[in-house]
C-alpha positions in Angstrom: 0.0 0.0 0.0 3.0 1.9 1.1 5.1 1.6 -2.4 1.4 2.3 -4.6 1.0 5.5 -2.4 4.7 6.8 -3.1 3.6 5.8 -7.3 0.7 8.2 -7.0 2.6 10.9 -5.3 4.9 10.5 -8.0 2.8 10.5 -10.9 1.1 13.8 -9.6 3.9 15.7 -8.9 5.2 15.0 -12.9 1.9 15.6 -13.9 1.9 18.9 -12.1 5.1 20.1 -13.5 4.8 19.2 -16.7 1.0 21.4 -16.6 3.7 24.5 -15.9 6.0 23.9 -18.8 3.8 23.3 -21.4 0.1 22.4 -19.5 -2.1 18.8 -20.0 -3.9 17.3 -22.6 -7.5 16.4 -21.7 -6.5 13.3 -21.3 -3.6 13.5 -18.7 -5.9 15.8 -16.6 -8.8 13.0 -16.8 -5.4 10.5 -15.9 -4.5 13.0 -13.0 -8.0 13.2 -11.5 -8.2 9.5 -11.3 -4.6 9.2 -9.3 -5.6 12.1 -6.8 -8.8 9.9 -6.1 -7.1 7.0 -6.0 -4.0 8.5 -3.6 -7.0 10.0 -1.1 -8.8 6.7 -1.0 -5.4 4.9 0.0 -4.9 7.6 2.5 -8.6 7.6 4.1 -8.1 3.3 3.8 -5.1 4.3 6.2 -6.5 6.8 8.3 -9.2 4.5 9.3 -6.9 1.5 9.7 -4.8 3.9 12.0 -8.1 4.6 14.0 -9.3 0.7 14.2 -5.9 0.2 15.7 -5.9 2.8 18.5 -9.5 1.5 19.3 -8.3 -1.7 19.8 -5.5 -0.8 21.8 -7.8 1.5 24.1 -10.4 -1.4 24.3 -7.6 -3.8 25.4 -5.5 -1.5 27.5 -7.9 1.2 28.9 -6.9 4.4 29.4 -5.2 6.5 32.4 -8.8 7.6 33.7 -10.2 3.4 33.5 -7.1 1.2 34.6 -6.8 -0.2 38.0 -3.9 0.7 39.4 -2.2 -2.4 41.9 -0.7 -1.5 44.8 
């Protein structure tokens, strides 16, 4: 997910220059609409991994305010 992220980064930054030295074909600005969709799903799937994961962690750890402390 990682490495197809970086791609898409990639892709839209050429695209991006390239549109100031000489602009896009209707084409390449349909091509760059797709990547910038497809980089910001990747980045939402992320996001809500990232979430799921700090959920699970509270629901198995507790927090500060919900841990029993042993004396």
């Amino acid at each position: 997910m990682e490495d197809r992220v970086e791609k898409l980064m990639e892709d839209i930054k050429g695209l991006d220059e390239k549109v100031e030295e000489s602009g896009l074909s209707d084409l390449e600005i349909l091509g760059r609409k797709d990547k910038f969709c497809e980089l910001w799903r990747f980045l939402n799937a992320k996001y809500v991994k990232m979430v799921q994961m700090s959920r699970s962690k509270w629901l198995k750890e507790g927090d500060a305010n919900s841990k029993i402390n042993k004396l």
